[in-house]
mmCIF file of the N, C-alpha and C atoms, coordinates in Angstrom:
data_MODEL
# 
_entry.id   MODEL 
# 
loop_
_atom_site.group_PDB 
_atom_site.id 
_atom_site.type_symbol 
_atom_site.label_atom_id 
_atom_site.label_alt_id 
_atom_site.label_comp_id 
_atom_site.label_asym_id 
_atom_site.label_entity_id 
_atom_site.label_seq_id 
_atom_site.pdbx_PDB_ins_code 
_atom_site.Cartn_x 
_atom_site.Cartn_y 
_atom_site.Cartn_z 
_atom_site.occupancy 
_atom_site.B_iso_or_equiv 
_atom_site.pdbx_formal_charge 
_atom_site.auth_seq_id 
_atom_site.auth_comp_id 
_atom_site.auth_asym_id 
_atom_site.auth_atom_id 
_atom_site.pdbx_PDB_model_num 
ATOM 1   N N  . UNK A 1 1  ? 0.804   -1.194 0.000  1.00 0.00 ? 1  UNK A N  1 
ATOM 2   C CA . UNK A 1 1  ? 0.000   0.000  0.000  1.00 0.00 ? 1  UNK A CA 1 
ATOM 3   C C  . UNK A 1 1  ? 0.856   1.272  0.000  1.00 0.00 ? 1  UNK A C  1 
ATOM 4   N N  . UNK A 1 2  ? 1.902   1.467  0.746  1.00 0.00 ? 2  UNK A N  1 
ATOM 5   C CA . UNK A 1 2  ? 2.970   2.395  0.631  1.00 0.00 ? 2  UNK A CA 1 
ATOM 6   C C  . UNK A 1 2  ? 2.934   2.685  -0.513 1.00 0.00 ? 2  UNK A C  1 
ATOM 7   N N  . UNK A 1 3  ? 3.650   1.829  -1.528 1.00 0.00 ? 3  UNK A N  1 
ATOM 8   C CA . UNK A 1 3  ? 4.685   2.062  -2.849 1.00 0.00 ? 3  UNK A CA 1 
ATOM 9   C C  . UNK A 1 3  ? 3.171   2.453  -3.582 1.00 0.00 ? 3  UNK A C  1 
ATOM 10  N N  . UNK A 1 4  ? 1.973   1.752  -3.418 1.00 0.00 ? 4  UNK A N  1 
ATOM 11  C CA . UNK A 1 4  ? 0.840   2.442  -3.969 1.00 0.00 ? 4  UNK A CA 1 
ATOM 12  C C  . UNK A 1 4  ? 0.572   4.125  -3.847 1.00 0.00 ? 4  UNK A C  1 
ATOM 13  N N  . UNK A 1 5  ? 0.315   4.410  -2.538 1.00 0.00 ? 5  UNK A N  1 
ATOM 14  C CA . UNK A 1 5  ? -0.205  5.516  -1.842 1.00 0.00 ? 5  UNK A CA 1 
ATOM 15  C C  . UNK A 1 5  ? 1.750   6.367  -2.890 1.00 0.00 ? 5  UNK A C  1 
ATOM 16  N N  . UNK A 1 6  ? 2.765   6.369  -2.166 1.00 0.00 ? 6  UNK A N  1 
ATOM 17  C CA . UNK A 1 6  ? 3.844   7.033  -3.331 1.00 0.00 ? 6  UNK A CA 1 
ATOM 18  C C  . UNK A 1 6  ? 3.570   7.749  -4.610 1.00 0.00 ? 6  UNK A C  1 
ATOM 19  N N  . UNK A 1 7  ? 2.912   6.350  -5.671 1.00 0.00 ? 7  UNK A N  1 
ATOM 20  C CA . UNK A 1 7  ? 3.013   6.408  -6.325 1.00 0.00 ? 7  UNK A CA 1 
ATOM 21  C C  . UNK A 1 7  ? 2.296   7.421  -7.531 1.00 0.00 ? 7  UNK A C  1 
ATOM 22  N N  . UNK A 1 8  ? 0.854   7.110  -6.705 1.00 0.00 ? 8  UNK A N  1 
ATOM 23  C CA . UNK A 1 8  ? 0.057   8.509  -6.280 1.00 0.00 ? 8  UNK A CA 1 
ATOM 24  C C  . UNK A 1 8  ? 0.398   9.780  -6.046 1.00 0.00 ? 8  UNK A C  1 
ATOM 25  N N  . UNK A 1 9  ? 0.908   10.130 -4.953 1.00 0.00 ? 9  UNK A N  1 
ATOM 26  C CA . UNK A 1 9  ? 1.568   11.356 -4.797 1.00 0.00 ? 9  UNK A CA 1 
ATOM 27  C C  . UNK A 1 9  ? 2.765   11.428 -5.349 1.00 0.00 ? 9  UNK A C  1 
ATOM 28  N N  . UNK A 1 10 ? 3.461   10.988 -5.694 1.00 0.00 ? 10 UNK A N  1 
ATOM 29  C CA . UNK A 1 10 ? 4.947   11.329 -7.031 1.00 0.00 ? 10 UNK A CA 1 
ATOM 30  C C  . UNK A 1 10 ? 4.257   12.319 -7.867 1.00 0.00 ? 10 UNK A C  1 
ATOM 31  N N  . UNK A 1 11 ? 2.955   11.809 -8.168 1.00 0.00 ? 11 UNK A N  1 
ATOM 32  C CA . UNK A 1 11 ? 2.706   12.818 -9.956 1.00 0.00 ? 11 UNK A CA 1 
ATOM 33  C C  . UNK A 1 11 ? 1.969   13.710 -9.494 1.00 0.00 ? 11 UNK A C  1 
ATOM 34  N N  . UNK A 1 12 ? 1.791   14.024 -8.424 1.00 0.00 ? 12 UNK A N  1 
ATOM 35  C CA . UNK A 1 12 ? 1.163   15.495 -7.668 1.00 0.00 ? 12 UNK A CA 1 
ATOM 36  C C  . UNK A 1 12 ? 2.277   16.386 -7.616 1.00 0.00 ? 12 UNK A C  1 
ATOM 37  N N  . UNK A 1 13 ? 2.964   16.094 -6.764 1.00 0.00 ? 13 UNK A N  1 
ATOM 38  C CA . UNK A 1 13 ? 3.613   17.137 -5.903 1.00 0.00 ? 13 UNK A CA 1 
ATOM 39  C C  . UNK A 1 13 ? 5.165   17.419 -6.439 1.00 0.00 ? 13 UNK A C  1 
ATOM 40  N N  . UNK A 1 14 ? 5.905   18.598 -6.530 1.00 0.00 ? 14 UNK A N  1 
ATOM 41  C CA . UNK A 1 14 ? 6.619   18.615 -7.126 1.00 0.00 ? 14 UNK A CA 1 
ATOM 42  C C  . UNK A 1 14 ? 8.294   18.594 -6.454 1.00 0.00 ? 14 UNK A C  1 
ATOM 43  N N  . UNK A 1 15 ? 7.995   18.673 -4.919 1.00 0.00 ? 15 UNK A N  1 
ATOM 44  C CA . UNK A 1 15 ? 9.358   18.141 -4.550 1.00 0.00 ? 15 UNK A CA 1 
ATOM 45  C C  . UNK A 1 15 ? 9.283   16.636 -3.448 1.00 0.00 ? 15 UNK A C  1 
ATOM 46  N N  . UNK A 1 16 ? 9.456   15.858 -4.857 1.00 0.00 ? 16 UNK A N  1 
ATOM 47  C CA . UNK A 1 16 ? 9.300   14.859 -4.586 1.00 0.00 ? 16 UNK A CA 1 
ATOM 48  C C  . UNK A 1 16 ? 10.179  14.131 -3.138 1.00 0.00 ? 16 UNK A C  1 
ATOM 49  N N  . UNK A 1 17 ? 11.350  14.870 -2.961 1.00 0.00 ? 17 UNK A N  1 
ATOM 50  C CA . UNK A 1 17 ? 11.947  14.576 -1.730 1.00 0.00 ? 17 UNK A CA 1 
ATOM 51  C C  . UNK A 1 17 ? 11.541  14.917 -0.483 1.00 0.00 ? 17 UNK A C  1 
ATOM 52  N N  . UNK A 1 18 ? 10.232  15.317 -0.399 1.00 0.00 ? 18 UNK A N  1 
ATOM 53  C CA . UNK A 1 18 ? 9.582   15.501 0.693  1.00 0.00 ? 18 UNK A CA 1 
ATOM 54  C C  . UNK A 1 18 ? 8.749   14.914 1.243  1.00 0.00 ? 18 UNK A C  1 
ATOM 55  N N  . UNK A 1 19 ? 8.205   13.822 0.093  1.00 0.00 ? 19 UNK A N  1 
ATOM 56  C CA . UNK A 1 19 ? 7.325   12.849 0.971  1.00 0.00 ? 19 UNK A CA 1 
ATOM 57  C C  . UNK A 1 19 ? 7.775   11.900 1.591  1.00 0.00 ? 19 UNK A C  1 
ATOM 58  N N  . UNK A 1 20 ? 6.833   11.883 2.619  1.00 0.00 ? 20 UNK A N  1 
ATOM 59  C CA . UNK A 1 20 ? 7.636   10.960 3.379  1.00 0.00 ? 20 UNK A CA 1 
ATOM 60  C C  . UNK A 1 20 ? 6.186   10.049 4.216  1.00 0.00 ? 20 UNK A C  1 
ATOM 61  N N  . UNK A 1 21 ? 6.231   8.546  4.501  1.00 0.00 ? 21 UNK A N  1 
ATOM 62  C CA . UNK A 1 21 ? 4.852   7.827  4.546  1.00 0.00 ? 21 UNK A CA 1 
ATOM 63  C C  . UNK A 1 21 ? 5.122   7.079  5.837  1.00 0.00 ? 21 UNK A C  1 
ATOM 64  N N  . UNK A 1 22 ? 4.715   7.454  6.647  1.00 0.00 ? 22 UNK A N  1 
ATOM 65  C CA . UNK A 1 22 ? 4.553   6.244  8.055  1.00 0.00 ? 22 UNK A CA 1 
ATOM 66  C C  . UNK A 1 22 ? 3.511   5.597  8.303  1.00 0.00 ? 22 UNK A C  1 
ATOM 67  N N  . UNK A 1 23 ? 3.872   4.079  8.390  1.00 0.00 ? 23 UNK A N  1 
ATOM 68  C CA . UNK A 1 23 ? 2.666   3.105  8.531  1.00 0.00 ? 23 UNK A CA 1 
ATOM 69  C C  . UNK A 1 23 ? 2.191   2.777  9.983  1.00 0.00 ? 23 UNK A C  1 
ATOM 70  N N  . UNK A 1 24 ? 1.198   2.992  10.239 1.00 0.00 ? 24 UNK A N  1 
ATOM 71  C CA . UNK A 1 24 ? 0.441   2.772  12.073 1.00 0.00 ? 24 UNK A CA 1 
ATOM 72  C C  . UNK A 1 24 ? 0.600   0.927  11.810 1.00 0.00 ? 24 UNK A C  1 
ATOM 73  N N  . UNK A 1 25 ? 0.446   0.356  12.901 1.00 0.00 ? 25 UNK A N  1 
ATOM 74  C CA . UNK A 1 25 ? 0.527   -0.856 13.173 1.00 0.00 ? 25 UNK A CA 1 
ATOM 75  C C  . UNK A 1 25 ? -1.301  -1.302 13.183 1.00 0.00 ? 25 UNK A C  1 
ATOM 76  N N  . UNK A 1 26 ? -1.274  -2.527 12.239 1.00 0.00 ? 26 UNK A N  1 
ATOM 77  C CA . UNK A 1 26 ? -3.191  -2.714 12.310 1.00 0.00 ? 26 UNK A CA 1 
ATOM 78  C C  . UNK A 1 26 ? -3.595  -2.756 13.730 1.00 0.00 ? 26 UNK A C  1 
ATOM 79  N N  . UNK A 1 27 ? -4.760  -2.171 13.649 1.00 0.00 ? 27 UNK A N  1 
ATOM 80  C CA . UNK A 1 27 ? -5.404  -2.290 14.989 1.00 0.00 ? 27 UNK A CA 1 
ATOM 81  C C  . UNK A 1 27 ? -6.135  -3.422 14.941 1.00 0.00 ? 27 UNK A C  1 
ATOM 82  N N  . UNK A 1 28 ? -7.396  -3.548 15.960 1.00 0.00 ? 28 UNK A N  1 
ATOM 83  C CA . UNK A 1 28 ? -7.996  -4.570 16.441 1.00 0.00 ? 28 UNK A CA 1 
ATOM 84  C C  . UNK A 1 28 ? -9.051  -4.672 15.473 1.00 0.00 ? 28 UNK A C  1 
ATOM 85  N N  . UNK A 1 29 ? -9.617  -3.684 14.882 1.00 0.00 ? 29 UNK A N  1 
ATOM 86  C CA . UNK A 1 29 ? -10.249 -4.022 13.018 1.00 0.00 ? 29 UNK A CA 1 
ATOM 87  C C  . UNK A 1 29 ? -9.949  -4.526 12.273 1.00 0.00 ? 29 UNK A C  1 
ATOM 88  N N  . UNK A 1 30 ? -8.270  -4.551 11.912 1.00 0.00 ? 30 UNK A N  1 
ATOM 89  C CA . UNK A 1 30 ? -7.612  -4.943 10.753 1.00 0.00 ? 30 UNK A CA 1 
ATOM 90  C C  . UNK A 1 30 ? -7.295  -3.593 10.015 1.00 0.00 ? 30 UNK A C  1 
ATOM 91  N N  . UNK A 1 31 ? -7.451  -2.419 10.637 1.00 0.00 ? 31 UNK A N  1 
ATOM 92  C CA . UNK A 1 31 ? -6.962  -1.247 9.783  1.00 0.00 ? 31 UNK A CA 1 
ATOM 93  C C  . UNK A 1 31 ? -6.058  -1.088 9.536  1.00 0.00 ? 31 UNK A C  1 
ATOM 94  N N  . UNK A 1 32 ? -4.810  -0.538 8.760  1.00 0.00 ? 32 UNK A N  1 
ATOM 95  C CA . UNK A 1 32 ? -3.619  0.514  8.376  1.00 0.00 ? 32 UNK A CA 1 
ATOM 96  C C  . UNK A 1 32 ? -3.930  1.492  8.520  1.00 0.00 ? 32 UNK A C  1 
ATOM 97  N N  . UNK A 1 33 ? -3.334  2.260  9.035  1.00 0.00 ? 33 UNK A N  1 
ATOM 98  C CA . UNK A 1 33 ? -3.220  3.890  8.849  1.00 0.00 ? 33 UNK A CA 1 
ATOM 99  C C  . UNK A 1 33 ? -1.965  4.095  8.145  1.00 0.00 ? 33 UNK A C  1 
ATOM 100 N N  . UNK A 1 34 ? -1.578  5.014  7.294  1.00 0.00 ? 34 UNK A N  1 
ATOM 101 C CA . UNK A 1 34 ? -0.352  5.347  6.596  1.00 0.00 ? 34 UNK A CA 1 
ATOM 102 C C  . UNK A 1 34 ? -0.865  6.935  6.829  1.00 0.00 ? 34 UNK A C  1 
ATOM 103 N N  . UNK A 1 35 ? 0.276   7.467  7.037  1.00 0.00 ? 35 UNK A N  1 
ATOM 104 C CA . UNK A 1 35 ? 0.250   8.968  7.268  1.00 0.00 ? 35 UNK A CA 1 
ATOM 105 C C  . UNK A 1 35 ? 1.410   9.698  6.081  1.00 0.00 ? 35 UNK A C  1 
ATOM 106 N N  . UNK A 1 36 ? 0.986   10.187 5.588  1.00 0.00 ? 36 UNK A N  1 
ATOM 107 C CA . UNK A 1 36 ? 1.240   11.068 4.429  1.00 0.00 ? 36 UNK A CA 1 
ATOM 108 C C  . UNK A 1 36 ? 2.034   12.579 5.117  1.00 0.00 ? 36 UNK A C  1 
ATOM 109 N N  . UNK A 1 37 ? 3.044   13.045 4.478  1.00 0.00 ? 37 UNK A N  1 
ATOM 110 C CA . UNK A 1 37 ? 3.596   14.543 4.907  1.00 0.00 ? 37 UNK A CA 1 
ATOM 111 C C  . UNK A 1 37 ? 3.881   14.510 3.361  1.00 0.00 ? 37 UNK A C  1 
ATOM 112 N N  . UNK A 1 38 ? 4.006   16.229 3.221  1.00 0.00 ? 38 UNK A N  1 
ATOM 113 C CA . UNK A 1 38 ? 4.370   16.324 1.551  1.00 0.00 ? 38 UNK A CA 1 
ATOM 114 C C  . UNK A 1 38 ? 5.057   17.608 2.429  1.00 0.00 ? 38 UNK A C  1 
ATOM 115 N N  . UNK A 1 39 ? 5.453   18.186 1.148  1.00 0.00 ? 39 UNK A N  1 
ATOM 116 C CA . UNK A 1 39 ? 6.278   19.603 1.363  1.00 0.00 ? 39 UNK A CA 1 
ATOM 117 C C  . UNK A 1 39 ? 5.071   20.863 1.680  1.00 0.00 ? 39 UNK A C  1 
ATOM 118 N N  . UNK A 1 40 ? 5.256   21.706 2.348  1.00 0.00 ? 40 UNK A N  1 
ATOM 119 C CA . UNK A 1 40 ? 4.358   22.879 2.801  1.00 0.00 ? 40 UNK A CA 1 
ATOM 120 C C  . UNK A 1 40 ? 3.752   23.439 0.757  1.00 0.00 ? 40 UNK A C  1 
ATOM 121 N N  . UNK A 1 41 ? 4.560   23.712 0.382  1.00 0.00 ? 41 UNK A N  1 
ATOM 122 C CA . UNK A 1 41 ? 3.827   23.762 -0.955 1.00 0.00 ? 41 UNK A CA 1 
ATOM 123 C C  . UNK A 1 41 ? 3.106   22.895 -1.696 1.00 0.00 ? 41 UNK A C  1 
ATOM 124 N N  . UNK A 1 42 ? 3.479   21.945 -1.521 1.00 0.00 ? 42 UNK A N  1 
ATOM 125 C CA . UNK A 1 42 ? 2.424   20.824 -2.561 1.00 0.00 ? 42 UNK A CA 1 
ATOM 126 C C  . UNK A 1 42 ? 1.378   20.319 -1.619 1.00 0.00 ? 42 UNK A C  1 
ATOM 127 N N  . UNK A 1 43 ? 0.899   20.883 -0.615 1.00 0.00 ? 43 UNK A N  1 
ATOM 128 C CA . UNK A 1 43 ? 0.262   20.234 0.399  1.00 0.00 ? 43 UNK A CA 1 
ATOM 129 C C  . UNK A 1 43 ? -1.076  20.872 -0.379 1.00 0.00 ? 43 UNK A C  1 
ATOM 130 N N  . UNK A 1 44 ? -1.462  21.827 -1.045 1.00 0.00 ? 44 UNK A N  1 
ATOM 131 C CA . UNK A 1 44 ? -2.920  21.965 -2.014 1.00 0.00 ? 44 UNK A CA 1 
ATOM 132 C C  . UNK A 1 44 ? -2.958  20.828 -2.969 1.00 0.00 ? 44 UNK A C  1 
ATOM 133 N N  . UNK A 1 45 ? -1.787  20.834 -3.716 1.00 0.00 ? 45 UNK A N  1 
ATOM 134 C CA . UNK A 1 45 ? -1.736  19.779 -4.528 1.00 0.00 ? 45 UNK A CA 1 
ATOM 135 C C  . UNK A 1 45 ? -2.839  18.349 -4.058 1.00 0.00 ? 45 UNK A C  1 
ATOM 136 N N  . UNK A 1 46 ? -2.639  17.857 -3.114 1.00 0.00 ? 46 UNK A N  1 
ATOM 137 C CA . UNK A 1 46 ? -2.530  16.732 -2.210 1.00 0.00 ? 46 UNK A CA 1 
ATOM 138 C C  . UNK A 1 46 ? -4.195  16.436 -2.272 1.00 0.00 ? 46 UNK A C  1 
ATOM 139 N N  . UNK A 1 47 ? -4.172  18.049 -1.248 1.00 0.00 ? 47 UNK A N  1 
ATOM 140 C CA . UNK A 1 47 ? -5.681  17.924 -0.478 1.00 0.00 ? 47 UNK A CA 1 
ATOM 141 C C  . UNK A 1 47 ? -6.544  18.114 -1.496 1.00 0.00 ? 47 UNK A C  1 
ATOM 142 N N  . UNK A 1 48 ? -6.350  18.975 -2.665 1.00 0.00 ? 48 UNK A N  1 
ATOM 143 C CA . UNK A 1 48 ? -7.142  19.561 -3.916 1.00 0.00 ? 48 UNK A CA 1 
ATOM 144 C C  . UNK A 1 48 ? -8.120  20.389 -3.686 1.00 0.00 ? 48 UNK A C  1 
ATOM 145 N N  . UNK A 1 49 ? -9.118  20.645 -4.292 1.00 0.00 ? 49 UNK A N  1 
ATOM 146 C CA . UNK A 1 49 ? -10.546 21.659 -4.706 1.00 0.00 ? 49 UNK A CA 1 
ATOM 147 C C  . UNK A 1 49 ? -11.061 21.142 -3.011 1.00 0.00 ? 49 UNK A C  1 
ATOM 148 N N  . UNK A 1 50 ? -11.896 21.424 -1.886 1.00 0.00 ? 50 UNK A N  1 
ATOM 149 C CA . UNK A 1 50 ? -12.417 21.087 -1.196 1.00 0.00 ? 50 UNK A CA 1 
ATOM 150 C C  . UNK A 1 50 ? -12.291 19.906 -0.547 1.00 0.00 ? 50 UNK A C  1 
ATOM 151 N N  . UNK A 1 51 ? -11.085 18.967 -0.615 1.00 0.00 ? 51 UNK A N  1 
ATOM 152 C CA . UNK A 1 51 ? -10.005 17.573 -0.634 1.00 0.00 ? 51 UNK A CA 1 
ATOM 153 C C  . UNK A 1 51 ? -10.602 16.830 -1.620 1.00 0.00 ? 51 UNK A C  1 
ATOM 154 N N  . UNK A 1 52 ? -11.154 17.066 -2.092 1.00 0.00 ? 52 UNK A N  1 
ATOM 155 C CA . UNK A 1 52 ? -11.127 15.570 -3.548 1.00 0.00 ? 52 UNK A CA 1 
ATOM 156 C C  . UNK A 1 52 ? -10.576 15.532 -3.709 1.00 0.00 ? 52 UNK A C  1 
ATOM 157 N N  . UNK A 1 53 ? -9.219  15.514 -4.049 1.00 0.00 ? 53 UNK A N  1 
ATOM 158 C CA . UNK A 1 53 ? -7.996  14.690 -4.082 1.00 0.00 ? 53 UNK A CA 1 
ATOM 159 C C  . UNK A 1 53 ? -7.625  13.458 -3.316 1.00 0.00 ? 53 UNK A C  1 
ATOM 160 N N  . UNK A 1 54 ? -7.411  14.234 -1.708 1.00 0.00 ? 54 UNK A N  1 
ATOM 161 C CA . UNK A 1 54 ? -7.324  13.543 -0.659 1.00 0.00 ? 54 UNK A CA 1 
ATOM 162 C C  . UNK A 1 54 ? -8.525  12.675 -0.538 1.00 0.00 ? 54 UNK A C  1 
ATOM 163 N N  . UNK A 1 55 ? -9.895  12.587 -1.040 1.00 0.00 ? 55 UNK A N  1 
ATOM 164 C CA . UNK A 1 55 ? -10.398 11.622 -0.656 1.00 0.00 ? 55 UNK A CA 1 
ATOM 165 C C  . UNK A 1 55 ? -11.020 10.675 -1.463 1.00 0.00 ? 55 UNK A C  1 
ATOM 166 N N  . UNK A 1 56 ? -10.445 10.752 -2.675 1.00 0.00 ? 56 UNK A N  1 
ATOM 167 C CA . UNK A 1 56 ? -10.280 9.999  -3.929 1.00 0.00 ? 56 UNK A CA 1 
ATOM 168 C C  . UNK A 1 56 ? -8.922  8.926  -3.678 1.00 0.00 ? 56 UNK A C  1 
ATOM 169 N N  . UNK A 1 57 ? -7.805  9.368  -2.703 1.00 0.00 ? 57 UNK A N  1 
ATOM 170 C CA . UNK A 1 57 ? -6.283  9.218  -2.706 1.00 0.00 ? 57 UNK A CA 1 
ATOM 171 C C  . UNK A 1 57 ? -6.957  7.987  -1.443 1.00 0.00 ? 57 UNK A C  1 
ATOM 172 N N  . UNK A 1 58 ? -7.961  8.055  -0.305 1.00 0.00 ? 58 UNK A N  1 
ATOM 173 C CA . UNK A 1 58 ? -8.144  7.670  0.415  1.00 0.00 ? 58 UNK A CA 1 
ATOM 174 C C  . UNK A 1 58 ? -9.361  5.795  0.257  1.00 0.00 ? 58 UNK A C  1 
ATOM 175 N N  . UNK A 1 59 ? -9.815  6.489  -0.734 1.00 0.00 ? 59 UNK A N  1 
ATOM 176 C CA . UNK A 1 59 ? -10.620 5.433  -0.853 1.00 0.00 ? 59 UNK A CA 1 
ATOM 177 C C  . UNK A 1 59 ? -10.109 4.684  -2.300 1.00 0.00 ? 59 UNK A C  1 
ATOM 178 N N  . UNK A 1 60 ? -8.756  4.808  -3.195 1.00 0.00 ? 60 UNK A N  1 
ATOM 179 C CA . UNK A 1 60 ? -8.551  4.294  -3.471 1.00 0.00 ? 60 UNK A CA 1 
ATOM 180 C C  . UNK A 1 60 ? -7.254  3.112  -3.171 1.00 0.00 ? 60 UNK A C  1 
ATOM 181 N N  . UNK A 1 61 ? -6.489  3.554  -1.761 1.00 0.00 ? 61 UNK A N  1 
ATOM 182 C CA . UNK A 1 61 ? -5.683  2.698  -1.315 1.00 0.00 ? 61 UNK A CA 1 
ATOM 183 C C  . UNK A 1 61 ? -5.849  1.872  -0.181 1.00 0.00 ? 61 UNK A C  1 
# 
């Protein structure tokens, strides 16, 4: 899911050396959490128009 969720944000954001992805340990659901940081500028990129981005980015990984 990482190299997924990446791969995703690579073609957003433009300094790519800023992302950076930490994975939460599953909980007692079976969830992942992965936490996303981008650079202070590409962080519109990310979230988009009202977050459709972010929640297009969310329900597809």
């Amino acid at each position: 899911m990482k190299e997924l969720l990446y791969a995703i944000v690579e073609g957003l954001v433009t300094d790519k050396d800023a992302i950076q992805i930490t994975e939460d340990e599953v909980n007692e659901e079976g969830v992942t959490v992965l936490h996303l940081t981008v650079a202070p500028d590409d962080m519109g990129r990310v979230i988009g128009k009202q977050g459709r981005i972010a929640k297009a980015i969310r329900t597809s990984t």
